[in-house]
N, C-alpha and C positions, 0 to 999 in steps of 0.2 A: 895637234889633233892625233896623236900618237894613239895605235890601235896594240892592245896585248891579245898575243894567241897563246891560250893554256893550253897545254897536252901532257893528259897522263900518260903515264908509259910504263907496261905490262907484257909481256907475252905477247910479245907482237914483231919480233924477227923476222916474220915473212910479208910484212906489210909496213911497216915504219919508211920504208926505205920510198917507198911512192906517196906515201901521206908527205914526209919530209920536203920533198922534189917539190909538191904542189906549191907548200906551204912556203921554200924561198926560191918559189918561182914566179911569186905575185908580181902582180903588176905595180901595185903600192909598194909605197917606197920605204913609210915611216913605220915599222911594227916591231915590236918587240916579243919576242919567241920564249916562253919559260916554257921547259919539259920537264915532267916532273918525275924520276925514275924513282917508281915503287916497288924499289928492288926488284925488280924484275931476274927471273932465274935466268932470262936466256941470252942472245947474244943482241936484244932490241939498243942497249944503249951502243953498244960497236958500232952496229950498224947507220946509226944516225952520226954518229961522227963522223964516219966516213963518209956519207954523204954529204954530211955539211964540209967535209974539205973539198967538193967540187963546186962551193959555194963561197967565197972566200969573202964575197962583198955583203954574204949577211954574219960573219963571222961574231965583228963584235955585238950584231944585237942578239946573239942567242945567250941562254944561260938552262942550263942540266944542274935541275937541283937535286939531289937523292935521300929519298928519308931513310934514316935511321932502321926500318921494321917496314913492312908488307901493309899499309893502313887501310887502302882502299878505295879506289874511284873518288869518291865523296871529300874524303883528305885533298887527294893531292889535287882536287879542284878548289876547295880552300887554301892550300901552301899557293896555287897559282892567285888567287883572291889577297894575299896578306902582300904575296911581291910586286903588284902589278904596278906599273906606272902609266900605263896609259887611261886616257879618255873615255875610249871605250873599251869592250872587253868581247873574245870570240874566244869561245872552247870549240877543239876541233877532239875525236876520237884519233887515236893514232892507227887506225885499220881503216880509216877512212881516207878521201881526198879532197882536194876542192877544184873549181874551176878557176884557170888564173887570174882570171877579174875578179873575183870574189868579194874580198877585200875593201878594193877600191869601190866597188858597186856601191854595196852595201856602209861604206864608212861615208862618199859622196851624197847617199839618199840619207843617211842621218843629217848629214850638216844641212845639206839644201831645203828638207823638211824641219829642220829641227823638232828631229825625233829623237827619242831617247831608249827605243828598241826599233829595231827592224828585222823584217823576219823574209826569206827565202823559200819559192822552192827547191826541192831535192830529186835527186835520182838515189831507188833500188837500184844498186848492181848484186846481181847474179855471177854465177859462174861464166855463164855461156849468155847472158841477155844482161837490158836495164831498163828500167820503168820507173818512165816521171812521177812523183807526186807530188800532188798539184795541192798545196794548203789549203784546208777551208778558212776565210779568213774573213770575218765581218771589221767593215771598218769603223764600226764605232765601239769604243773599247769598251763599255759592259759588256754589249753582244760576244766580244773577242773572252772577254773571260771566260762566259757562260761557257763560249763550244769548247774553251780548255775543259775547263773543271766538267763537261758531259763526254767529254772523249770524244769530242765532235772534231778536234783540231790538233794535230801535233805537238806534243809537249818535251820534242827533243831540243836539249839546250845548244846543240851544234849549228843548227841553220836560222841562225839569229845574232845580231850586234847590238850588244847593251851599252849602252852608258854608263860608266864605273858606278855613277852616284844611287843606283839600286841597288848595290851592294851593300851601302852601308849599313850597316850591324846586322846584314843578314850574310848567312851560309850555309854552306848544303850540308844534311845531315848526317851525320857518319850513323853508319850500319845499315844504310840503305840502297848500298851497291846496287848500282844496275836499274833502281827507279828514284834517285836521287831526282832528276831533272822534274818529274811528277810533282813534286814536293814545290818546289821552286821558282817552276816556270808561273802559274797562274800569279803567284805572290807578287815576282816582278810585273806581271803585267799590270798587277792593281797598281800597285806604285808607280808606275809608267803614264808620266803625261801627255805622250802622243805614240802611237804606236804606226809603223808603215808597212806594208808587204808589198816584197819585190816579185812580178811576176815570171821570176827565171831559175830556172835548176842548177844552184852556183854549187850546191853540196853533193858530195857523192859518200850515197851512207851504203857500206859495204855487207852484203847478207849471208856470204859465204863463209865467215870464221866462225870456226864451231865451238872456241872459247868465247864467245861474245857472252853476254848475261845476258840479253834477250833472244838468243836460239834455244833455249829450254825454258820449262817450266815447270819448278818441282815445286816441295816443301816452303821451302824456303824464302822463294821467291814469292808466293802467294802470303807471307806472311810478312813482307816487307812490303806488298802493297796495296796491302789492310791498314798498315800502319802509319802508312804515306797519305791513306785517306783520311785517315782519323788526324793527323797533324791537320790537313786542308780544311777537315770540317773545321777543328778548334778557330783556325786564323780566321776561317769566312763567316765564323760565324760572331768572333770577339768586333768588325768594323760596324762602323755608323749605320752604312748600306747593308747589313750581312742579309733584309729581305731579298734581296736582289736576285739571293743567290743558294736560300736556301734548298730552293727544288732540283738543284741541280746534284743533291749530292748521292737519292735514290738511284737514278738514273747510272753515275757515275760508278755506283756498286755492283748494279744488271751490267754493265759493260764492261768490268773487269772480271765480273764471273762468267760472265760470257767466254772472255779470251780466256779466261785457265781451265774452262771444262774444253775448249779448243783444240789447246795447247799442252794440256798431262795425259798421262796414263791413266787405264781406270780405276787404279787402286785409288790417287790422287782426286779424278773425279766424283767419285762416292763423299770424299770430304769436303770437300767442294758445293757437291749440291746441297747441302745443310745449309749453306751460309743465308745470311740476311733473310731468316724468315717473314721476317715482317714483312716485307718489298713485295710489289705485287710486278712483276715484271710487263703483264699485259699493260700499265698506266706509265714504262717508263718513257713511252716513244721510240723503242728500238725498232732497228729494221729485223725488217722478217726472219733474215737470216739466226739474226742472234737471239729473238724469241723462238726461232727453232730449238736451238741448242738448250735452251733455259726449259723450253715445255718437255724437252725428251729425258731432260736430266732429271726436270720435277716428277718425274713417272717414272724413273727407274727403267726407262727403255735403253739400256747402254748398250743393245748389237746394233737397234739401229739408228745411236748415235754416232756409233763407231761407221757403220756406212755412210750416212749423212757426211761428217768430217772426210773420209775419203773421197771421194766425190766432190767435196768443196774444195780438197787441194787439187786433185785433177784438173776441175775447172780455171783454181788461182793459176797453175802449172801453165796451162793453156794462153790464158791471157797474158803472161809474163812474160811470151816467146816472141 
């Protein structure tokens, strides 16, 4: 019942070294460790060796594979997909950590349920604070697709154990750095014959590095995921069931234009509010909050969306502490 944990590794020198700790400090015994250095310019892969020499009893399960060229998130979670020998499979971020039952929780709640995903909560870490989030998570799996594919429910591929056999002939898609897991997550969960959620904060997903791909939000990123949705409509909409789920994907549009008028500048949010004209955002069900954002944007009131947004992080700020 052998568990693979994939970890990319990039620019992460000042955080490898506590992701690593966690990772051969499980409490499970049987795992199999691929890191996958994408050339990384800095000193990340040093620094994991030398950790791992104060680990000597996970020595021979680890393996440091290094591509050839700089490919990108999406890659080297594929290279970790082509090597894997285990059962199931756990991507962990390398600026991240876990809890040291993690592992075992989560590998134990697969067998016992014979599930073939299982999903986690996680801890926000901050600089200075941490805040639980607590998954929304319906347990009967249309329901669970639905709140993926509405942004009702997490769609990071970290605080989850798959069963290898979801992977078959599928993989993450290169050029979509930083929202690969969008892509991905609801797919396996269609293909997922039983799905579980564990009610504990086994993951620690870290807020504080400012090279993360989801600390900004420019160009670029709003145009990978435009295009993350447009694969998701294509797939949900090619299956048997694709009614099930077609209302889901207006909604899913109001909620990512939501976060990017949020989360850019206002030159970005000028481009931004054009999008999905057809979408009537008062019919998608959003909360109030993010139909704020969307009614200020649709009127070109941007001072006082720009106050609105401060005030909202003040608030977030508050609650975080």
């Amino acid at each position: 019942m052998k568990v693979t944990i994939g970890v990319p590794v990039y620019g992460v020198e000042r955080y490898i070294e506590k992701c690593a700790r966690t990772l051969f400090g499980q409490t499970f015994d049987d795992i199999e460790y691929i890191f996958v250095d994408d050339c990384t310019p800095d000193q990340s892969v040093e620094v994991l060796q030398r950790t791992l020499a104060d680990h000597p009893e996970r020595k021979e399960q680890v393996r440091i594979v290094r591509h050839d060229r700089n490919r990108g998130v999406s890659s080297a979670r594929n290279t970790v997909l082509e090597q894997a020998t285990g059962e199931y499979i756990l991507f962990v971020d390398s600026d991240d950590y876990l809890e040291p039952d993690m592992v075992r929780e989560l590998h134990d709640t697969a067998v016992r349920e014979d599930a073939d995903m299982v999903v986690c909560d996680f801890r926000y870490i901050y600089e200075d604070s941490g805040r639980i989030a607590h998954v929304p998570f319906a347990p009967d799996r249309r329901m669970y697709i639905r709140q993926l594919l509405c942004r009702q429910s997490n769609v990071g591929i970290w605080h989850r154990l798959c069963h290898r056999s979801l992977y078959d002939s599928l993989r993450f898609v290169d050029g979509l750095n930083g929202v690969e897991d969008y892509v991905i997550i609801p797919i396996l969960a269609y293909r997922a014959r039983h799905i579980v959620k564990l009610d504990r904060p086994l993951y620690n997903y870290v807020k504080y590095n400012p090279s993360s791909f989801t600390s900004t939000i420019n160009e670029k990123y709003v145009e990978r995921v435009d295009r993350a949705m447009e694969l998701l409509r294509e797939f949900f909409g090619s299956i048997p069931d694709a009614a099930d789920y077609t209302d889901c994907f207006d909604r899913m549009r109001m909620v990512n234009k939501a976060k990017f008028l949020a989360g850019s500048d206002r030159k970005l949010r000028k481009q931004v509010a054009g999008m999905y004209p057809g979408v009537d955002y008062r019919r998608s069900g959003l909360p109030l909050a993010q139909q704020a954002i969307l009614a200020l944007a649709d009127r070109k009131m941007w001072t006082l969306l720009d106050g609105y947004l401060r005030t909202g992080k003040r608030i977030k700020k508050l609650i975080s502490r």
